[in-house]
N, C-alpha and C positions, 0 to 999 in steps of 0.2 A: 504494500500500500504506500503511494508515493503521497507527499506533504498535498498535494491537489484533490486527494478523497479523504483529507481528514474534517471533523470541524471541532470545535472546540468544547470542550465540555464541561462544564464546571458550577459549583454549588455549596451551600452548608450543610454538612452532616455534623451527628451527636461528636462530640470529642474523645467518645470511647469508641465507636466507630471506626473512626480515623485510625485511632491507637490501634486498633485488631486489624486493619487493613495493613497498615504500616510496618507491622508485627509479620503476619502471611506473605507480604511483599518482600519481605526482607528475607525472610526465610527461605523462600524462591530463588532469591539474587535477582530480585527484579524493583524495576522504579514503583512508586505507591500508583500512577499512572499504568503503567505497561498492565500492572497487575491488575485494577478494576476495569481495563476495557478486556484483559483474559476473562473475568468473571461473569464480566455486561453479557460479552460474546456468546458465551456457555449457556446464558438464563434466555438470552434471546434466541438459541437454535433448541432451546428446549421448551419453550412459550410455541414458537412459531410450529414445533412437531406437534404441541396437542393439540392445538388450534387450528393444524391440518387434519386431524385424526377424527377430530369432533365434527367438523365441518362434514367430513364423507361420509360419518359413522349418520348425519343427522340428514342426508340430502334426500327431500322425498318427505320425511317428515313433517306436515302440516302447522306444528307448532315452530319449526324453525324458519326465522322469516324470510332467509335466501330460499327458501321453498316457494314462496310467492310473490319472488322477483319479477316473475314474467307475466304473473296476473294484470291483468288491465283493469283498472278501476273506473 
């Protein structure tokens, strides 16, 4: 990933938080950076698998409302 598909990320978190980030990150031999976008990365390919999973498991079903995407009202 070149400096042109990054963007910036950043915010407050609790101050023990940080501590136990900084703590993991260290313990890796990685920046307190490097380390929360490994974790981001991890939660989002793992969000994005159930929320693929759920979506097929529900297609067809009446109660889910991409099921009545194509309904004309």
């Amino acid at each position: 990933m070149d400096a042109s598909d990054t963007k910036e990320l950043r915010g407050d978190a609790p101050a023990d938080l940080v501590q136990a980030l900084d703590a993991f990150a260290q313990a890796d031999g990685q920046s307190r950076n490097a380390y929360i976008v490994k974790v981001l990365l991890e939660h989002v390919k793992e969000r994005a698998h159930k929320t693929s999973l759920s979506h097929r498991m529900l297609i067809g079903n009446p109660l889910y409302p991409e099921s009545r995407r194509s309904e004309a009202k």
